[in-house]
C-alpha positions in Angstrom: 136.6 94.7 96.3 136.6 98.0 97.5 140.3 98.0 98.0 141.0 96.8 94.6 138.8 99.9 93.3 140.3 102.6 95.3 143.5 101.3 93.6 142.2 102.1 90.4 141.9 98.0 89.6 138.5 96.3 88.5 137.6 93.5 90.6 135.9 90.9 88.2 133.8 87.5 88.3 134.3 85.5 85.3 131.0 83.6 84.3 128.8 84.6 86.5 125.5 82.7 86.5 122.3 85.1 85.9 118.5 84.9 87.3 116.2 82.9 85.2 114.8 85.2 82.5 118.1 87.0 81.6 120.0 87.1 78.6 122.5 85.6 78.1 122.4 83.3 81.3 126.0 83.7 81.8 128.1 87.3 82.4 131.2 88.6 83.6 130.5 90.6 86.2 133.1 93.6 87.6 133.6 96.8 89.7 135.7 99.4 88.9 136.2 103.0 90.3 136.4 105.9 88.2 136.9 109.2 89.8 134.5 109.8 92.9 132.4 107.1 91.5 132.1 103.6 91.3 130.9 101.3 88.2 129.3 98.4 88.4 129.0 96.5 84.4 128.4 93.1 82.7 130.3 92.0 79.7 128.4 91.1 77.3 125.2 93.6 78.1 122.4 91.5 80.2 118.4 92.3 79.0 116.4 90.4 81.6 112.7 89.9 80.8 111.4 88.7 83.7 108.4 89.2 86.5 110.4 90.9 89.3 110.3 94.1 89.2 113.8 94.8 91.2 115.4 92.9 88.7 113.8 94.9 85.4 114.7 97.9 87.2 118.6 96.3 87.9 118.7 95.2 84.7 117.6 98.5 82.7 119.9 100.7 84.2 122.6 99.2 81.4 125.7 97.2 80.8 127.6 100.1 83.0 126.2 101.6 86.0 127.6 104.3 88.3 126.6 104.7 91.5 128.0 107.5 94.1 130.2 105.6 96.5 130.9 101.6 97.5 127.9 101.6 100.1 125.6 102.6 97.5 126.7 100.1 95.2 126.5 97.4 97.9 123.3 97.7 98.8 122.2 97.7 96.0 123.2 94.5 95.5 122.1 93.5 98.9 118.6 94.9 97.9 118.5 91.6 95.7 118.1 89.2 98.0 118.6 85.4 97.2 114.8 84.9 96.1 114.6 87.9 93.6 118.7 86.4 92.7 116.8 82.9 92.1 112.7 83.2 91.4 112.3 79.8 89.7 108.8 78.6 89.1 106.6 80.3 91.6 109.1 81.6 94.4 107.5 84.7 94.2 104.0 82.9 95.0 105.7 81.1 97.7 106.8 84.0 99.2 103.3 85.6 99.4 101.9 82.6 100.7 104.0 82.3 103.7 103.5 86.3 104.0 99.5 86.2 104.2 99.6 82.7 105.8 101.9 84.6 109.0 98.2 87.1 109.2 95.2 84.5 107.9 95.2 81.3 110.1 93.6 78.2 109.2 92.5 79.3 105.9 95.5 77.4 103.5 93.2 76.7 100.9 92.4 80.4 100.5 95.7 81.8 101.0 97.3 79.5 98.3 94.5 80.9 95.9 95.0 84.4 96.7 98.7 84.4 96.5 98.9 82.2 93.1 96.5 84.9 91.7 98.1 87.7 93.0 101.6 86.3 91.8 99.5 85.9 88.5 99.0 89.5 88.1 101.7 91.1 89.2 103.9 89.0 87.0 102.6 90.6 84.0 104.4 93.8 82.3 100.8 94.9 80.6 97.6 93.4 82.4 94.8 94.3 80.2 92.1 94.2 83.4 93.1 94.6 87.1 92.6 91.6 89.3 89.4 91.0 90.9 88.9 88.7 93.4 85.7 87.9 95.9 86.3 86.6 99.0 83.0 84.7 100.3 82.3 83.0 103.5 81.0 83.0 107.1 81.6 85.8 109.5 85.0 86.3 111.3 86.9 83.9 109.5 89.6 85.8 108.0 88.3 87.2 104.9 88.6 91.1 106.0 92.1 90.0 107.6 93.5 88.5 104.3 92.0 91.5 102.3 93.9 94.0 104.4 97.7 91.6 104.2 97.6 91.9 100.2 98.8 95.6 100.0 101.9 95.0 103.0 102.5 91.6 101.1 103.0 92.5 97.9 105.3 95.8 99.4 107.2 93.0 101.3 107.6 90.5 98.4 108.7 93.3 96.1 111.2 94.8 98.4 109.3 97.9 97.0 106.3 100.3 98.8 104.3 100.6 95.8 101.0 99.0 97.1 98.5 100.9 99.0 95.5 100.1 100.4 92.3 101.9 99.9 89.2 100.3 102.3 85.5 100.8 101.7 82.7 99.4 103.8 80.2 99.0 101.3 77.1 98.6 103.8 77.0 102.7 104.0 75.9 102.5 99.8 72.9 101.2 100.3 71.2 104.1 98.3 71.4 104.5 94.5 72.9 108.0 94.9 75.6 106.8 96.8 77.1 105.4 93.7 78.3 109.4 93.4 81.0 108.6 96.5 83.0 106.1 94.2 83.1 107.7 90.6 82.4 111.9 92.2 78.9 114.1 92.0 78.0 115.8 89.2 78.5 119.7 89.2 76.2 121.4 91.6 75.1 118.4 93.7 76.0 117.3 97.3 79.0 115.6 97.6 81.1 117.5 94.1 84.0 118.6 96.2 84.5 115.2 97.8 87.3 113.4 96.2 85.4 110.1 94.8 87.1 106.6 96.1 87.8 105.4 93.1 90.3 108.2 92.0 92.3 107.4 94.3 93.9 105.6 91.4 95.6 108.9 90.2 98.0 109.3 93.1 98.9 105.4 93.5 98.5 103.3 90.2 99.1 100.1 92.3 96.0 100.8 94.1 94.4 97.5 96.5 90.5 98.5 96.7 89.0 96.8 99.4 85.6 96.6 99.2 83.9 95.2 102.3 80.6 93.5 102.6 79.6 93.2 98.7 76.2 92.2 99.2 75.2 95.5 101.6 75.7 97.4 98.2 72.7 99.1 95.8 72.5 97.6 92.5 73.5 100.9 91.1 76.8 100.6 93.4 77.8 97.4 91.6 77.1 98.7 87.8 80.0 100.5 88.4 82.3 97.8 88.6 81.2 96.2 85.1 83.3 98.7 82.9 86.3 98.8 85.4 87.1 95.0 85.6 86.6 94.4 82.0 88.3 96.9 80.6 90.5 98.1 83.7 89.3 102.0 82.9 86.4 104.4 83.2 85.8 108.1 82.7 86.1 110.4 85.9 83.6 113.0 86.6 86.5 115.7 87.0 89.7 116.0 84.9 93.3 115.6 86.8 95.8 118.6 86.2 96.9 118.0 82.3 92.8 117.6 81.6 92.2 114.1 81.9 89.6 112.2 83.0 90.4 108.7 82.0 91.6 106.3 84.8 93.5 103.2 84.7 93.1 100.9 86.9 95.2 98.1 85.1 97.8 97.2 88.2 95.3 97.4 90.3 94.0 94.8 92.6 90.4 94.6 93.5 89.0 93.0 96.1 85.2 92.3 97.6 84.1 90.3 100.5 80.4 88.9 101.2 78.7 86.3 104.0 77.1 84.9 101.5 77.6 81.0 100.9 78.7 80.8 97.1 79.2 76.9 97.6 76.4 75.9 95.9 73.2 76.7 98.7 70.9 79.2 97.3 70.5 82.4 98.7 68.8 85.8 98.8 69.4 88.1 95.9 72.7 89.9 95.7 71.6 93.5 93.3 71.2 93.4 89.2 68.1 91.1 88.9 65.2 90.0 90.8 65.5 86.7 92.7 64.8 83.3 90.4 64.4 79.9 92.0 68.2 77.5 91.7 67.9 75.2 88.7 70.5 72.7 88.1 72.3 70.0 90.5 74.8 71.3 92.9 78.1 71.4 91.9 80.7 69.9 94.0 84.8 71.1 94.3 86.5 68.5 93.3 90.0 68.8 93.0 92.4 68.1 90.0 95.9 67.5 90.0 97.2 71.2 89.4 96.7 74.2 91.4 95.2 76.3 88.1 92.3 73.8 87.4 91.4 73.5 91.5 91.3 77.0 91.2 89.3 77.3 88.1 86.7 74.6 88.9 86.2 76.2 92.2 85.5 79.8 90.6 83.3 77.8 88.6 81.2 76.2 91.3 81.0 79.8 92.9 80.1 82.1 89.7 77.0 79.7 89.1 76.1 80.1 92.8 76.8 84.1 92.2 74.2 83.5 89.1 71.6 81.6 91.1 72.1 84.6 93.8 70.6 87.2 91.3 73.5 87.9 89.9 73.6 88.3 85.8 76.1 86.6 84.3 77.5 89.5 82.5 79.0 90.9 85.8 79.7 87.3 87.4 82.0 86.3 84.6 84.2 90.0 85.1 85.7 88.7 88.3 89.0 87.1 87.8 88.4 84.5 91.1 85.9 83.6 93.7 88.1 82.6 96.5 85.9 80.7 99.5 86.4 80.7 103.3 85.8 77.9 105.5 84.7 77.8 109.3 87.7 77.5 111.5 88.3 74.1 113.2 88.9 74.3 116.9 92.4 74.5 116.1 92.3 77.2 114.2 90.0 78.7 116.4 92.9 78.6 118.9 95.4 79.9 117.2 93.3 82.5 116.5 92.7 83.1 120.4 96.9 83.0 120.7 97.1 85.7 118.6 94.4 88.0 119.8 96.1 87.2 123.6 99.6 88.3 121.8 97.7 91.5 120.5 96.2 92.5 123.8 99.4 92.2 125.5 101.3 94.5 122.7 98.8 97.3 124.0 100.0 96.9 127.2 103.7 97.0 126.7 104.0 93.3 127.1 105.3 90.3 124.5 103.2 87.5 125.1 105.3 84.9 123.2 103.2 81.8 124.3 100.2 80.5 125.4 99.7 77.5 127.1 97.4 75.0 125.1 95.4 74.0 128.2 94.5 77.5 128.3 94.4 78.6 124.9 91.9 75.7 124.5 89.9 77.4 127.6 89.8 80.9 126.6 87.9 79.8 123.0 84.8 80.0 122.9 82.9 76.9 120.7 79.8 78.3 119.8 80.7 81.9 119.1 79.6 83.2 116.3 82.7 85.0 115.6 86.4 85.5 117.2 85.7 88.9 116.8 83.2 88.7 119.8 85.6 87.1 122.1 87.9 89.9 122.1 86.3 91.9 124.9 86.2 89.0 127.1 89.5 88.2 126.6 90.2 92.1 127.3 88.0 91.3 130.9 89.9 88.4 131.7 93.2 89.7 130.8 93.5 93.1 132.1 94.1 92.9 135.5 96.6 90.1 134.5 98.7 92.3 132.2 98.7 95.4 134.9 99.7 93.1 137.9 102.7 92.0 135.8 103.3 95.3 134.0 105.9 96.4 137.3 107.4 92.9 137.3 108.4 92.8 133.2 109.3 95.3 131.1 109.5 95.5 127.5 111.6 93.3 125.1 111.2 90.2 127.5 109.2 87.1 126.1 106.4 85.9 128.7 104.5 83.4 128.7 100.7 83.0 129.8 99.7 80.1 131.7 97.7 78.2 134.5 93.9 78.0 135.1 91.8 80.8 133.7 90.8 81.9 136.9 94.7 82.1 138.1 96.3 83.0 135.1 100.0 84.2 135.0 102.9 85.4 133.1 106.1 83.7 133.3 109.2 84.7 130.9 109.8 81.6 128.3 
């Protein structure tokens, strides 16, 4: 192609099949150089109105594009890789599922929900609300793990770095006045020079807010939420540079995490209203045919648990999914282990690849009350392991860590 350009020729493809959501489906597509430039066009002109962003952008730029030399134009193309080239239903949800499944193991269940509501929102060219999503659960069971994947899943996915994350540990606003740290003090009290956590909006739009430990929080700390996911705005406490003070938080994604069991059990009060006794039977997950009802008969089951926590409804309703977290099986458990082993040995300079099941099945403990715990035993055990074998292996080389616990060794795969 190039060669055909630098002649002064176009190089054309005659009926040229689009992506789904482009119009027409069918194009001639050609390259032609003009000058110091080279064109890239479609005859007839394409609109796409589609969920990818890559391809809006593509798309957007017109029937003729020009672009500085043949490398540019290339990867640009190469940019759109053969999932963005061919979504279909759901490849975009696919995608992110097999992204946060590579960082959250044993937890399908909640992956799949959090990706198909994450492809849900993102898919959309004017969300009216951001997405808001509770993860609930045990300790150490991934819920903190798949919160902080979202932001480098969605970059990944996209092919674009317009997710960042923002984290908050919510068990340091236990105080009413510490509502001031996520909307900014009023003039003249502790705390007005601090930029507030929640205009952090202004410099990324495509903010993820993680919000850790939900029910740590004063009720005061979670009336700020009710405005925000219902209407996806509030008023700041400061104006920005052109005077301001509304922010949007429309593409954002939200995100809170709590231990409580929102199952169906009835717990201690979580803020808004004093505790009432459960009424009603329990409500059981049952799952339909599709993905959508699952999902929605499960958010369900948890917002009447939420409700039963102390909860009012008015704030229960706002969140767009209750996404629940299940004790790992044994395993998960040691997979979990594996990967904490791999971790350990990146520190060190070494690439444990593999770890023998015998011993993977050793080194996890059964009644820990979370994996977390276990990684300063396995920091004990290890270390004089990994230094013995640091002069023998260098870096790059796969190893494998085997044998007893009490004569463990690396060997290369």
């Amino acid at each position: 192609m190039d060669a055909c350009a630098r002649l002064g020729r176009s190089y054309e493809f005659a009926a040229c099949r689009l992506p789904d959501c482009c119009r027409p489906r069918e194009a001639q597509l050609g390259f032609w150089r003009h000058g110091d430039n080279y064109l890239l066009y479609f005859r007839p002109s394409v609109a796409y109105d589609g969920p990818d962003p890559r391809l809006r952008d593509f798309f957007g730029r017109g029937a003729v594009q020009r672009y500085a030399c043949f490398d540019a134009l290339m990867d640009c193309l190469h940019s759109l890789d053969s999932d963005a080239l061919r979504p279909g239903e759901g490849q975009l949800c696919r995608r992110l599922r097999r992204e946060l499944g590579t960082r959250v193991l044993g937890q399908d269940q909640a992956v799949e929900a959090a990706a198909f509501k994450l492809w849900s929102h993102i898919s959309k060219r004017e969300p009216l609300r951001p997405l808001s999503l509770i993860f609930y659960g045990p300790t150490g069971v991934g819920k903190s793990e798949l919160g902080k994947a979202v932001a480098p899943a969605l970059n990944r996915c996209l092919g674009l770095e317009r997710y960042r994350l923002v984290w908050t540990e919510l068990n340091t606003f236990t105080q009413a006045h510490s509502v001031y740290r996520l909307t900014g003090a009023p003039p003249g009290y502790v705390g007005y020079d601090d930029p507030p956590v929640l205009e952090e909006v202004r410099r990324c739009p495509h903010t993820v807010f993680m919000f850790d430990e939900l029910d740590k929080a004063h009720p005061e700390v979670l009336k700020v939420f009710m405005s925000i996911l219902d209407e996806g705005r509030c008023t700041a406490r400061r104006e920005d540079r052109q005077g301001n003070r509304e922010l949007d938080f429309r593409h954002c994604v939200f995100l809170f995490t709590t231990n409580f069991d929102l199952s169906g059990a009835p717990r201690p009060s979580l803020g808004f209203a004093p505790q009432k006794p459960p009424s009603g039977p329990g409500l059981a997950l049952s799952g339909p045919a599709g993905l959508a009802g699952r999902l929605f008969q499960a958010d369900e089951a948890a917002r009447q648990a939420l409700i039963r926590s102390g909860v009012l409804r008015e704030i229960a309703g706002r969140f767009s999914g209750l996404i629940g977290f299940r004790p790992l099986d044994q395993a998960a458990r040691e997979a979990v282990t594996t990967k904490q082993i791999a971790a350990l040995g990146r520190e060190y300079g070494l690439e444990i690849a593999q770890v023998a099941p015998d011993l993977a099945q050793a080194l996890t403990p059964r009644d820990a009350l979370s994996l977390r715990s276990t990684v300063p035993i396995l920091e004990g055990l290890l270390t004089p392991v990994f230094l013995a074998h640091l002069p023998v292996f260098g870096r790059g080389i796969a190893l494998r860590l085997t044998g007893p616990p009490d004569r463990m060794a690396l060997v290369p795969t």
